[in-house]
C-alpha positions in Angstrom: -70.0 -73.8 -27.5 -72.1 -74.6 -30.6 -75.9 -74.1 -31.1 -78.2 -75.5 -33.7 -79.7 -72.7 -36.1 -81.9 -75.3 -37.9 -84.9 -75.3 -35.9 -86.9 -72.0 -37.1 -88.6 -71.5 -33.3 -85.6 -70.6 -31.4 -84.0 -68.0 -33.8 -85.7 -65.2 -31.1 -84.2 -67.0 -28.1 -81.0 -67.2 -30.3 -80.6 -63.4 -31.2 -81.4 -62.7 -27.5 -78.1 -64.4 -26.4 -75.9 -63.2 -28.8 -76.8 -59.9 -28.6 -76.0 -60.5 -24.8 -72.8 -61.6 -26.2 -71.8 -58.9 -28.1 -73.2 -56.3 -25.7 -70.5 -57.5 -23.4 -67.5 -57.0 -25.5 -67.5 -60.7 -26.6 -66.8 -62.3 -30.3 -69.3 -64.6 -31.6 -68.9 -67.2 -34.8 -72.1 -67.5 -36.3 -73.4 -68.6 -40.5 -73.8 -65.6 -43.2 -75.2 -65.7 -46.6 -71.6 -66.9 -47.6 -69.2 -68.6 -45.1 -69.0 -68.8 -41.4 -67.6 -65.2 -39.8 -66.6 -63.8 -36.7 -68.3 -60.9 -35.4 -68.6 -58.6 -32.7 -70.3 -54.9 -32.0 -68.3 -52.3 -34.6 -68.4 -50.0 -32.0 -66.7 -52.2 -29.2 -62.5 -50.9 -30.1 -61.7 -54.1 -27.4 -64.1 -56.5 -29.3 -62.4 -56.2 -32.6 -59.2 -56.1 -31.2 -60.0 -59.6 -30.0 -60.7 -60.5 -33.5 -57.3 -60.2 -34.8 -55.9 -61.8 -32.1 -58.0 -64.9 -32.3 -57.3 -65.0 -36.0 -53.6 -64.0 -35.9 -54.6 -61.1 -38.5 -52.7 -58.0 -38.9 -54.1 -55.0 -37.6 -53.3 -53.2 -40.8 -55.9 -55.3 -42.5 -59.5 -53.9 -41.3 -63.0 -55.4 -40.8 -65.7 -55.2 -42.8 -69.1 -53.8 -41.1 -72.6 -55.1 -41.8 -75.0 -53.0 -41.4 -79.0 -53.1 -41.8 -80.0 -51.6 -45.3 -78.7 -49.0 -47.5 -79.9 -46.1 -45.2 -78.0 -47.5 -42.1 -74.5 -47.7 -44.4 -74.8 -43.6 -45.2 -74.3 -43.0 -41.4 -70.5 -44.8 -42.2 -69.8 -44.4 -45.9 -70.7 -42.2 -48.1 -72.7 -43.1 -51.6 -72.1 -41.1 -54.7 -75.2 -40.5 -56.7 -73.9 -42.5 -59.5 -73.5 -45.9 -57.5 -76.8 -45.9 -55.5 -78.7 -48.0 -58.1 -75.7 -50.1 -58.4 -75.6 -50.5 -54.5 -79.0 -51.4 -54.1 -79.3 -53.6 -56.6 -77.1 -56.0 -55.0 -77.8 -55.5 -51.5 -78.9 -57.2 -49.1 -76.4 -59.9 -50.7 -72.8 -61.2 -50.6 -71.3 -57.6 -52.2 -68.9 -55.5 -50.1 -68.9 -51.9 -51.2 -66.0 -49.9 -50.1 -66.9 -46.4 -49.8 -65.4 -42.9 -48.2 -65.5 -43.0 -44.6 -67.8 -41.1 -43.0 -67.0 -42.3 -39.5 -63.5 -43.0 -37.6 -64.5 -45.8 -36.4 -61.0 -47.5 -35.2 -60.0 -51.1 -36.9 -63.0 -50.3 -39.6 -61.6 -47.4 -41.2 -58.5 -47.6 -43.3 -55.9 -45.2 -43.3 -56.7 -43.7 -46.4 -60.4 -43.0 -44.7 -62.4 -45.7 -46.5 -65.1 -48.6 -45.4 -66.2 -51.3 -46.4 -70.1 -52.3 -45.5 -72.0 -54.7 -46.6 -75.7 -55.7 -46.5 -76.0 -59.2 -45.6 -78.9 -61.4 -47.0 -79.2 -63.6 -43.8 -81.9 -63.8 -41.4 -79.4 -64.3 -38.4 -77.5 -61.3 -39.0 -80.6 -59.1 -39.7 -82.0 -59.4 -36.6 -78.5 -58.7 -35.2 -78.2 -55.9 -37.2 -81.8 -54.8 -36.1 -80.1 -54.3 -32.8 -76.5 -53.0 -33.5 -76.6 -49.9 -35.9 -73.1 -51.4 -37.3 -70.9 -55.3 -36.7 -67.7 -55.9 -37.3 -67.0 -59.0 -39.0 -64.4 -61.3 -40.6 -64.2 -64.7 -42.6 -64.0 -67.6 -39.1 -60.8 -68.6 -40.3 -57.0 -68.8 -39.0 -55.3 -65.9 -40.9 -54.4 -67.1 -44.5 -56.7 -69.9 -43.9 -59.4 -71.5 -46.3 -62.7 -70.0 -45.4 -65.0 -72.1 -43.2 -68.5 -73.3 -45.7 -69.9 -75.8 -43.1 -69.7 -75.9 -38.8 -67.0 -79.0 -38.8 -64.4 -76.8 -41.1 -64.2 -74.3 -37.9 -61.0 -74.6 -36.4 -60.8 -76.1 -32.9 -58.1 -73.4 -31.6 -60.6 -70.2 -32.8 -63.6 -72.1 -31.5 -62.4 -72.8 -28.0 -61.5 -69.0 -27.6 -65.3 -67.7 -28.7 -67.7 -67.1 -26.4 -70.3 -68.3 -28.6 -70.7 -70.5 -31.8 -73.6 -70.7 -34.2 -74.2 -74.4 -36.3 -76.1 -72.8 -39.5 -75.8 -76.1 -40.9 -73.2 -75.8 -44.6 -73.3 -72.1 -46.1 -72.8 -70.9 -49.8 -69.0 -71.3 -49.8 -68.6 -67.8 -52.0 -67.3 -65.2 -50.0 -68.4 -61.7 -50.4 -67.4 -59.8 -53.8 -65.5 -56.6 -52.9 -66.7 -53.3 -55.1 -64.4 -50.4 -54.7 -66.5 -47.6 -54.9 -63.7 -44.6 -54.6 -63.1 -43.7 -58.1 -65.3 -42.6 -61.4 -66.4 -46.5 -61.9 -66.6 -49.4 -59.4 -64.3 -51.5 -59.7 -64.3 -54.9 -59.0 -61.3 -56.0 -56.1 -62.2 -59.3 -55.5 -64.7 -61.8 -56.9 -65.4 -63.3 -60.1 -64.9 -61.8 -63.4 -66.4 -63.8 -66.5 -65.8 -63.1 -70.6 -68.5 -64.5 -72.6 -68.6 -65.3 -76.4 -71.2 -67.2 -78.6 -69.1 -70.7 -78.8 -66.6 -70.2 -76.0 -64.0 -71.4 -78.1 -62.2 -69.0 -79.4 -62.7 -65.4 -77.9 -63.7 -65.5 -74.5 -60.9 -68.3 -73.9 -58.1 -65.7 -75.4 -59.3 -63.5 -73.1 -59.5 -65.3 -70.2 -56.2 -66.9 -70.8 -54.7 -63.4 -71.8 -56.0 -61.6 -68.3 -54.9 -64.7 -65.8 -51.3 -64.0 -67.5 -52.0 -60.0 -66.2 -53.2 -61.1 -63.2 -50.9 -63.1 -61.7 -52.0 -62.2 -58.3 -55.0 -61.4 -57.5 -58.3 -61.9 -55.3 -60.6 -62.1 -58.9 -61.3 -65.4 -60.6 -61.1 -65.1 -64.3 -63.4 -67.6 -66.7 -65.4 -67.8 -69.5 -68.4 -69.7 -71.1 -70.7 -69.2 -74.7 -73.8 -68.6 -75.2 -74.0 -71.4 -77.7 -71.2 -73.5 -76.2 -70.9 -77.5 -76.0 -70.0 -78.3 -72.8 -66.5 -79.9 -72.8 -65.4 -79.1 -76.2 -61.4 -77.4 -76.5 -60.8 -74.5 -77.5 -60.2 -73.9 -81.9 -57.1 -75.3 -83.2 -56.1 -71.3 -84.3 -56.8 -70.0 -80.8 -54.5 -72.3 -79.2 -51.6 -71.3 -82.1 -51.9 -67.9 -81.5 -51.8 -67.7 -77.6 -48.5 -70.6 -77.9 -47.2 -67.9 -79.9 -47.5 -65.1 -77.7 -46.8 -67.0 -74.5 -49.7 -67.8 -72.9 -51.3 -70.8 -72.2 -55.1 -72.9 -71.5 -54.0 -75.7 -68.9 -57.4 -78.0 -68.8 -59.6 -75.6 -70.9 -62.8 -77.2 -71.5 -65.9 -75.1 -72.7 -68.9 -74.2 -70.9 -72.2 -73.7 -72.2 -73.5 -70.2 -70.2 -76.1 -70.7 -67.3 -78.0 -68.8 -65.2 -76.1 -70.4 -62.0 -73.0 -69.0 -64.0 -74.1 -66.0 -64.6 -75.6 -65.7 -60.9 -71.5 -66.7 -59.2 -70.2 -63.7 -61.4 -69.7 -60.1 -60.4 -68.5 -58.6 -63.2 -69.4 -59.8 -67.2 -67.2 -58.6 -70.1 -69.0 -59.6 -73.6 -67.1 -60.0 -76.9 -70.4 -57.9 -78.5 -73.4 -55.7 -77.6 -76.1 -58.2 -78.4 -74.7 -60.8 -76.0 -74.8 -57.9 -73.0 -78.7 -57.1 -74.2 -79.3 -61.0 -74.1 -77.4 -61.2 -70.7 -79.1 -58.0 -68.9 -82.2 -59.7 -69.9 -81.7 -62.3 -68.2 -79.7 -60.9 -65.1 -81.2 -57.7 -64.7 -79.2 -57.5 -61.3 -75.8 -57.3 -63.4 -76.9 -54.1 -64.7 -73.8 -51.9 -64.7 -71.5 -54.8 -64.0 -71.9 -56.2 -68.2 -69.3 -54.5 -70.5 -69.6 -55.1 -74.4 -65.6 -55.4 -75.7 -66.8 -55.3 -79.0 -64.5 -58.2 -80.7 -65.7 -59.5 -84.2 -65.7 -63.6 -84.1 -62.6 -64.6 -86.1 -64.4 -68.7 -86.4 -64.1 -69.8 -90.0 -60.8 -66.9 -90.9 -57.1 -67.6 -91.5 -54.8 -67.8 -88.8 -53.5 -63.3 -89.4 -57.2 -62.4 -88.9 -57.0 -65.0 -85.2 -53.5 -63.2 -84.3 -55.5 -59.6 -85.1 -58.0 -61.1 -82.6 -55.4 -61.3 -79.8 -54.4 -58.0 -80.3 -57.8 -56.5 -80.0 -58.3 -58.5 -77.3 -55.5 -57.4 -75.0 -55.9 -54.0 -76.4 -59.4 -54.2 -74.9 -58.2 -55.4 -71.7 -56.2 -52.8 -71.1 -58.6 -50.2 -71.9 -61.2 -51.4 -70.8 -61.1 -54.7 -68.1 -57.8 -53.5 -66.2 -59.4 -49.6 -65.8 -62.8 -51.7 -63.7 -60.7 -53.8 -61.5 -58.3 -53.3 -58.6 -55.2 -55.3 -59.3 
């Protein structure tokens, strides 16, 4: 059964009757900050085993677990020092950190004693979250399905087996970035991963072309844009020679000028020098610790051996650099 989530005056009589719901064992769909989810109490084993059935998920795949604020996700995971500015920078938000278990908390844990939490940025689920210490949730979705962005993408078999359903009107469409907190450096497991160069028509296009060939398959979407780009142009006429020539390919490249709504849909920002990443943290102060410099001199206006040294240094950098802060 679907209820409206427009009208600001009943969000108190709506929280009372899901948590009802979810006290009881039962698996609600309701809006987040990103797509619709489904979402019962973490602490119900019988409530998120309802889950996977209703989705057709595997059971080897676990949930991820909002939780309240950053205080509430050290009861379940455990923060090193040198991520907790990172963390709370981008919480409450669409980020999912994956940290060291601190909990065995069955069908939220991994094997390999890990969780992932996340913060949402939703007034819905923090009034939920007010009342559950931790929620198990997934994307509303038939397993392998597209992700549900408005009430009328739900689909009809998963809402007739909910006990409750939540019209939040269309959502954001972005699911969650995934940061893999478990090693020396996050790394980035899903999301969006952006290169940025002055023109975006030489540079960041290699490299974006050059990291799509890496990544053939993977949950991070690779792009580009300049600084001082014109929307639309192609990429240089040397660029394209030297990626032909080792292999790789643009298919419908067209430039984009860099803007802040860009910048905001990216999670992690590799720049081809150090004054672009000043520039960029000055304007996005949130993606502090997510902006790399690759420090790759600008081969516009030089023979076609200086564009093929270019590649080079770009993959080179890749490698040392881009592969070592994502999870392929």
């Amino acid at each position: 059964m679907g209820f409206s989530f427009s009208a600001r005056g009943k969000v108190a009589d709506m929280i009372d009757l899901l948590s009802d719901t979810l006290r009881k064992g039962e698996v609600v769909v309701v809006p987040t900050d990103t797509v619709y989810g489904l979402v019962c109490d973490g602490r119900s084993d019988a409530a998120k085993e309802k889950i996977f059935h209703l989705k057709g998920r595997s059971f080897s795949k676990t949930l991820i677990g909002f939780v309240r604020d950053i205080d509430s996700a050290k009861n379940f995971g455990m923060i090193a020092d040198r991520f907790f500015s990172f963390v709370r920078k981008r919480w409450p938000g669409r980020s999912t950190f994956v940290l060291p278990a601190k909990t065995s908390l069955k069908y939220l844990v991994t094997e390999t004693d890990t969780i992932a939490l996340r913060v949402p940025d939703f007034l819905l689920l923090r009034e939920l979250n007010n009342r559950f210490d931790i929620l198990a949730s997934t994307s509303a979705n038939m397993s392998g399905g597209k992700s549900a962005t408005s009430f009328s993408e739900l689909p009809a078999k998963l809402l007739s087996q909910v006990s409750l359903a939540v019209d939040g009107e269309k959502r954001g469409g972005k699911v969650s970035a995934i940061w893999d907190l478990i090693e020396k450096e996050a790394r980035l497991q899903r999301g969006n991963l952006l290169f940025v160069c002055s023109g975006n028509s030489c540079r960041s296009p290699m490299a974006e072309a050059c990291l799509n060939h890496i990544l053939s398959r993977s949950e991070i979407t690779v792009s580009s844009a300049g600084m001082n780009a014109v929307n639309g142009t192609k990429p240089s006429i040397a660029a394209l020679q030297v990626l032909r020539e080792a292999g790789l390919s643009l298919p419908n490249f067209s430039s984009r000028r860099l803007t802040r709504e860009i910048l905001e849909e990216s999670d992690l920002v590799f720049t081809m020098d150090s004054f672009q990443k000043r520039s960029l943290l000055s304007r996005a102060p949130c993606l502090e610790g997510a902006v790399v410099s690759l420090h790759i001199s600008d081969p516009l206006g030089c023979d076609i051996g200086y564009y093929r040294r270019t590649l080079e240094n770009i993959t080179d950098a890749i490698y040392r650099s881009v592969l070592t802060r994502i999870v392929q």
